[in-house]
N, C-alpha and C positions, 0 to 999 in steps of 0.2 A: 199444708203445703205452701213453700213461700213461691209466689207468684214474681216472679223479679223483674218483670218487662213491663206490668198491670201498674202506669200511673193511678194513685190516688186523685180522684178529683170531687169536689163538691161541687153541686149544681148551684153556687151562686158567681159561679164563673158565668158571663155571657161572649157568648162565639159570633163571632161575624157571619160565619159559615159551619152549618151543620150538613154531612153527609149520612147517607145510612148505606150500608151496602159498601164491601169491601174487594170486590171483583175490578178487571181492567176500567169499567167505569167512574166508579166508583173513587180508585185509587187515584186514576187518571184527574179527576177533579181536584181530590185532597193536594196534589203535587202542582197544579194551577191555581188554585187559590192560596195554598200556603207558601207559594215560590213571587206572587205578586206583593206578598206581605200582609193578607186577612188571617184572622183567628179562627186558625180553624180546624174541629172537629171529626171526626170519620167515627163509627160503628158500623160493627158487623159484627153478625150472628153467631157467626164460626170461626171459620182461619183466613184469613186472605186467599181468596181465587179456590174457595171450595167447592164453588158451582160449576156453572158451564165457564167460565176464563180460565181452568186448569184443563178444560176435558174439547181442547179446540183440535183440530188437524194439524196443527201447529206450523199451519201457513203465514206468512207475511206477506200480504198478496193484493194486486188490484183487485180482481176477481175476474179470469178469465170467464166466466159463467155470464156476468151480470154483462160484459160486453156483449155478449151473443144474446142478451135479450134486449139490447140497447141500452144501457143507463150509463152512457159514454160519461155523464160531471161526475157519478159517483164511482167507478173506475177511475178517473184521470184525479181525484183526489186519494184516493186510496196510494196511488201508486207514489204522489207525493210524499203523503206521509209514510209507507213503507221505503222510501230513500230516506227520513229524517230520522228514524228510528234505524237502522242502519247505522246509521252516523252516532246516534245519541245512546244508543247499549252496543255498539261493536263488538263486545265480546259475547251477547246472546242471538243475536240477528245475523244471519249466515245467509250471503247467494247459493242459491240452491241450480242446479240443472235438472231442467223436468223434460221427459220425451212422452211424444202423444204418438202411439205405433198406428200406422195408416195402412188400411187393406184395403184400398180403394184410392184409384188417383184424384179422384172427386174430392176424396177427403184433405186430400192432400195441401189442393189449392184451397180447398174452404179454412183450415185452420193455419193455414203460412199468413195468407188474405189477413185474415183476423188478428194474427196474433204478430203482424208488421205494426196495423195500427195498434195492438197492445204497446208495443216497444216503440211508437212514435208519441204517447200518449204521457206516455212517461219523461219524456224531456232528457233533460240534466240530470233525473232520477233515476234512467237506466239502468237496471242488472246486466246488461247484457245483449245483443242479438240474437234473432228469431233467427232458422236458419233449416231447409231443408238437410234430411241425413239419407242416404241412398240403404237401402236392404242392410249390406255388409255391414256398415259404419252402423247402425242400431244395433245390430246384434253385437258391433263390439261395446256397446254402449251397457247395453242390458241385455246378456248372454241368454238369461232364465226367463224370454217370453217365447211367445209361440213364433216359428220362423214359415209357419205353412199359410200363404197368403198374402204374407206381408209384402207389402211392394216399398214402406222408410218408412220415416218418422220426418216430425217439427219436433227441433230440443228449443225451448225458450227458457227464460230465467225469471227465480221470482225467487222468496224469501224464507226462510225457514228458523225457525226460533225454540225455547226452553215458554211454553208461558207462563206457568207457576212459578219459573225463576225470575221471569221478569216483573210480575207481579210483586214477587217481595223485595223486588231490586227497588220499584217504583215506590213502595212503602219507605222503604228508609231513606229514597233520597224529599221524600213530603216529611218526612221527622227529621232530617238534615235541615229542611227550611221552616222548619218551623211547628208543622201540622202534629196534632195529639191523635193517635191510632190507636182505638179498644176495639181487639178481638173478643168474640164468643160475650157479644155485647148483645143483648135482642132488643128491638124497641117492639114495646108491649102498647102504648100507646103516643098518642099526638097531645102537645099540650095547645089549648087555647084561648084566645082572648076573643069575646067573642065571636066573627066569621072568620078571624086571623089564627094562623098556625103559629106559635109561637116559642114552641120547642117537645122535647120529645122526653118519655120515661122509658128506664131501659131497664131491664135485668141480665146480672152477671148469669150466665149461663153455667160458669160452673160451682157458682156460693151462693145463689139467689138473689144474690143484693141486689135492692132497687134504687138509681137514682135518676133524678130527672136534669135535663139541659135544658137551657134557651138560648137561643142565635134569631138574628136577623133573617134568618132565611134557611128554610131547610127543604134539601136537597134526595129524593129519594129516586136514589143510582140501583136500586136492587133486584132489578134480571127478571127472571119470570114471575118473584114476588110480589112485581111492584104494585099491583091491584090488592094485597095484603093492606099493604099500606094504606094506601089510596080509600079503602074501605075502613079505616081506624078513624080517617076524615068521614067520607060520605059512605055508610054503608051501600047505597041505593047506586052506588057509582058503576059507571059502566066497563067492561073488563077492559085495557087498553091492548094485553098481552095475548097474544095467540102461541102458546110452548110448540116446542116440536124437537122431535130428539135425536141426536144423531150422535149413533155409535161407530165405534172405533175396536179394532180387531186388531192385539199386536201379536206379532210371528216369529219366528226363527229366521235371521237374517238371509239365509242360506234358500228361499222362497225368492229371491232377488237381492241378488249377492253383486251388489253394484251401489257407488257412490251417488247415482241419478236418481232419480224420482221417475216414476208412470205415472200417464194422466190420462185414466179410461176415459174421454171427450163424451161420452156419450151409452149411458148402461142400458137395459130392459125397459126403464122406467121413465127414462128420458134427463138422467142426472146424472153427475161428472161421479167419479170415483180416484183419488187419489192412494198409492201406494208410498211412501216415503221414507226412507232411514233415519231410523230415531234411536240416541245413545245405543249404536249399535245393534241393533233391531228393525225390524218391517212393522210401520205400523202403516193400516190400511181400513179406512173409510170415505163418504159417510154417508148413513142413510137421514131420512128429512120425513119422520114421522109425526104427523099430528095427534097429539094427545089430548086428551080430556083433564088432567090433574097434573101436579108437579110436586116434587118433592127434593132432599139437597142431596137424595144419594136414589134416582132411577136407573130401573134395570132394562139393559137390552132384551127384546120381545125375541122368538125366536126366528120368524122370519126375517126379521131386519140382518140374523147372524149369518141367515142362509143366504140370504139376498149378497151379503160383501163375498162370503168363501165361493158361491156358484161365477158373479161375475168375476173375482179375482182369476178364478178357476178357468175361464175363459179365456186369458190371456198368458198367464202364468207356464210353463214346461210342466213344472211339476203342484201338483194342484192342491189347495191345503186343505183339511178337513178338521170338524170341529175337535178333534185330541190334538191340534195342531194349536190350539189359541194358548198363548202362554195369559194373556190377561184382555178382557172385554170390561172395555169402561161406556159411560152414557154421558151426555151430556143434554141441557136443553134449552135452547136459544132462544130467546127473549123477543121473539119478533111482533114488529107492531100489525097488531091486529087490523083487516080492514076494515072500512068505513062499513061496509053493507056485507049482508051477509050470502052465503051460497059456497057449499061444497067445501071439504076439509083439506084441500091441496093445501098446503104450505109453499108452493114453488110460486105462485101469484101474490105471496104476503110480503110486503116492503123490508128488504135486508136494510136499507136506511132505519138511521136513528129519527124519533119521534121525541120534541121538546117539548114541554108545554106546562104551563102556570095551572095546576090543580086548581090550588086555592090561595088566598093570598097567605103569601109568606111560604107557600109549597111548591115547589118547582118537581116534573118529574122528566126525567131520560128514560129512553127506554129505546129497544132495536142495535142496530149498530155493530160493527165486530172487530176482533182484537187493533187492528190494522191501523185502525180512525180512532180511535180510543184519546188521543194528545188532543185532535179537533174536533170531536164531541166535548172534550172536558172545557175546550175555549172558550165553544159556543154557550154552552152551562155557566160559567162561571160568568161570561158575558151579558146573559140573561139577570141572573142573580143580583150583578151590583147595577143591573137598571130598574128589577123589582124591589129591591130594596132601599132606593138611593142610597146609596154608599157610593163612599169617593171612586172613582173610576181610574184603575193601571193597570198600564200597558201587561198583556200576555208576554213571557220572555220562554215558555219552553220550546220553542221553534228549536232553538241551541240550547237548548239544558242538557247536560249529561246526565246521564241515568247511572245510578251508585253501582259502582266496577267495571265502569263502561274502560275499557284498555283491549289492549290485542296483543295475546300469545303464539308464538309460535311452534312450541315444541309438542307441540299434540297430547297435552296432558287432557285426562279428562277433567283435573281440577281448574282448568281453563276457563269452566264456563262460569266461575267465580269471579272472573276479570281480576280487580285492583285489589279483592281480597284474598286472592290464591296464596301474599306471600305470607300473609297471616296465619290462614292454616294452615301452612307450610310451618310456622312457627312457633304452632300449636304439636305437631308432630317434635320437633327440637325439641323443646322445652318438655316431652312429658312421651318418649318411645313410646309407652303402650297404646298410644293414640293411633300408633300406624296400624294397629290391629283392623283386618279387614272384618266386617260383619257378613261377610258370605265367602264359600272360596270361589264362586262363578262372578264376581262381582268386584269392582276396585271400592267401592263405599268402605270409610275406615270410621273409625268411633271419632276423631278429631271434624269431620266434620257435623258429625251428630252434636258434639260440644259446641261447635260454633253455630249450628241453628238453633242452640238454645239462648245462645249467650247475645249473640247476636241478632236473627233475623226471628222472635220471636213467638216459637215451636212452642207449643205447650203441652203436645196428645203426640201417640209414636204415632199418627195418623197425621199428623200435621210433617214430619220429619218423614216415614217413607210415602208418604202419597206428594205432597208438593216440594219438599227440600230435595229429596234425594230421588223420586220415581218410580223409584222401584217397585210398588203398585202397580203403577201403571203398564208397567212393562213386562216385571213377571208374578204374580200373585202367590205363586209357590214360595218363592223365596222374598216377599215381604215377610211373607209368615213366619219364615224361617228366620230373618234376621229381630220378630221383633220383642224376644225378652232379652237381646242385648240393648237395643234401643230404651226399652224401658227400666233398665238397669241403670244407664245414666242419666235419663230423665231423674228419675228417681234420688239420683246423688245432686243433680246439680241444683233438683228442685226441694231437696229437702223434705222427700215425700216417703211416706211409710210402705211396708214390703206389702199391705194390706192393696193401697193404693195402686204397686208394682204391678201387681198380679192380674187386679181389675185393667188396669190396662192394655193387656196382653190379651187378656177376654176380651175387653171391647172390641179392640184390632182384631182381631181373629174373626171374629164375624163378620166385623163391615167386610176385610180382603176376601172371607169365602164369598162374596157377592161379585168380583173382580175373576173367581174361574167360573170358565162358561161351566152351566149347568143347565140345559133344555128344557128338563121337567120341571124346574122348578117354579113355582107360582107365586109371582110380586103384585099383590093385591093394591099395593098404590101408585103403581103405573096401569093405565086403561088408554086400549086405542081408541079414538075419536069416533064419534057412533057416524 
């Protein structure tokens, strides 16, 4: 199979900056270091954002959560950078309208109260105003909740996004300035001089091939792995990560059949639940489960399935039930472990990023979430050229645009391609049978399958319907369905045998059966926390 996006490279190249780990972190560094003008490096294991930064609520948000526990700097930054991000992918980042239904006037004034200073906090970066909604005006808002109680709503405004699209937006514009990106790259180990990291050996994931880097400085961006790493240096090291998973429930849009978002302010367990329209769809989570293992493809437990349909069910007219889940994905957040230990809550563990100098010549991030992703990678790459002396320049992505960042107006779905929509547009001209749709409940057509090969560097029909197109994640049935047409062109563009075709259809077909809810079934490498 010819690999046509797989630079060649010998490891007597040395990198200024080495990253591992290809998720919003991750990328988010490679596009600040390689945008200042350092040599630099990214690996990853898999495909860009195959962990938890594809599998997010697909918020762009201060965190109305973390206000209500006080952590006013790390909200009033967030909300910063979810205005610059706004600005710098316009065509992925959308103002969203969220209503929080109030059955109590208590409630009323406690979340107006709150979410005034949300919207003062914000500045210049405003989405919007807060604003009391009376009975009627909710129900014209969101038809499909329950009207027995309700005395209104708070509608506020926050952010809503694609984040596997932004992820791979954010990759090509770090190989626009410069930066070298290897997918399905594993680093096997750390090289050393002695107490000094001084570059890494990798294995091609999909040919075996081993070769080794060295850079100045290496950076280990990778999610709940990163004590993998960290133990490649000092086995004896202590874990930094506490995982914890939180899944997502997508539905039949017709479950809330409205342009707005729900924000259950407060569920059973004392945590927010959001419902939210996604590519035409209700997707609804999330639960905040601590785990004992981690793995790059965890499964929802069955409680946690029960826990979203019973409180959805709560507020919802008509109530979903599990033949109602078109696709249940997992995710698991990288949160920094605390200092002492006691009790498996995850809600007392720091949503902030955690920086810090392993060992010399290793710097590790870790925590953190989509939102902060631009000034986490600041602060890293800021760290970086002071542990390494290397010359010191200015950060300039404050205003960098993110590749297809533009605004459309005519409600295409291929819209959310921004500045390359008129390409695949062009891709359809030049070659009708492109316009062929790969489902008939679905606008997905083969020309954009060809352009994530070609372009945003797909290599598995796993890579093409799970983060290029979604379709995974949204309906599971009809991944399945669409994917020995995927792997059909895979196969032409890649120059791979029917042999090859076939195994890939196998594979995909497995991982997606793990995306329909299945209750009984038993995923022996996820374990809840004892």
């Amino acid at each position: 199979m010819n690999r046509i996006h797989k630079p060649i490279l010998s490891g007597n190249i040395h990198w200024d900056i080495i990253i591992i780990g290809g998720g919003a972190t991750g990328l988010g560094i490679a596009l600040d270091a390689a945008s200042r003008g350092y040599k630099t490096l990214l690996v990853e294991q898999s495909d860009f954002a195959k962990g938890t930064s594809s599998r997010s609520t697909k918020l762009v948000h201060g965190g109305v959560r973390y206000l209500a526990q006080g952590d006013i700097g790390l909200v009033k930054h967030a909300l910063q950078e979810r205005g610059l991000l706004q600005k710098n992918a316009a065509h992925l980042v959308n103002k969203e309208e969220f209503i929080i239904p109030c059955y109590s006037w208590f409630s009323i004034l406690k979340y107006l109260s709150g979410l005034t200073i949300y919207d003062w906090l914000a500045g210049k970066y405003s989405f919007g105003k807060s604003k009391f909604l009376n009975k009627k005006q909710t129900l014209e808002a969101i038809p499909e909740i329950k009207a027995k109680g309700l005395k209104g709503a708070i509608r506020y405004f926050d952010g809503k996004f694609d984040d596997a699209r932004l992820a791979i937006n954010i990759a090509q514009t770090a190989i626009e300035h410069g930066a070298t990106l290897l997918t399905y790259t594993k680093v096997v180990a750390l090289q050393k001089n002695n107490d000094s990291i001084v570059g890494i050996e990798t294995e091609d994931t999909l040919t075996g091939k081993k070769v080794k880097f060295r850079g100045k400085i290496i950076i280990n961006a990778t999610g709940v792995f990163v004590d993998d790493i960290l133990k490649m240096n000092n086995p004896n090291s202590k874990n930094m990560v506490r995982p914890s998973q939180g899944v997502h429930l997508v539905l039949d849009k017709k479950f809330l059949n409205s342009d707005s978002a729900l924000m259950i302010p407060k569920t059973s367990d004392g945590r927010v639940l959001f419902a939210v329209p996604w590519h035409k769809h209700l997707l609804v989570g999330t639960t905040d489960t601590p785990l004992d293992e981690h793995s790059l493809e965890p499964r929802a437990l069955k409680e946690e399935v029960d826990f979203i349909l019973n409180t959805a069910g709560e507020y919802f007219n008509q109530k979903p039930y599990e033949k109602d889940i078109l696709s249940v994905f997992s995710g698991l957040r990288p949160l920094a472990a605390p200092s002492k230990s006691g009790g498996n809550s995850t809600k007392e563990i720091s949503r902030d990023h955690k920086l810090i100098v392993s060992a010399k010549g290793l710097i590790t991030i870790t925590g953190g979430k989509w939102t902060t992703y631009r000034r986490m990678a600041e602060e890293t790459v800021d760290l970086a050229i002071a542990h390494a002396n290397m010359v010191s320049k200015p950060c300039i992505t404050k205003g960098l645009k993110i590749h297809g960042c533009a605004n459309f107006n005519d409600s295409s779905y291929l819209d959310i391609y921004g500045s390359d929509k008129p390409k695949i547009e062009a891709l359809m001209a030049e070659n009708p049978d492109l316009r062929e749709q790969l489902h008939p409940h679905f606008p997905y057509n083969k020309a954009e399958v060809v352009w994530a090969i070609r372009n945003e560097m797909a290599e598995t029909i796993e890579d093409i319907l799970s983060r290029r197109l979604r379709i995974l994640f949204i309906d599971a049935h009809a991944a399945m369905e669409m994917s020995a047409k995927v792997a059909s062109i895979l196969a032409k563009e890649l120059h791979a045998d029917k042999h090859w075709e076939d195994n890939q259809v196998e594979i995909f077909n497995n991982l997606a059966s793990g995306y329909i809810y299945q209750p009984d079934l038993k995923i022996p490498s996820v374990a809840l926390a004892k």
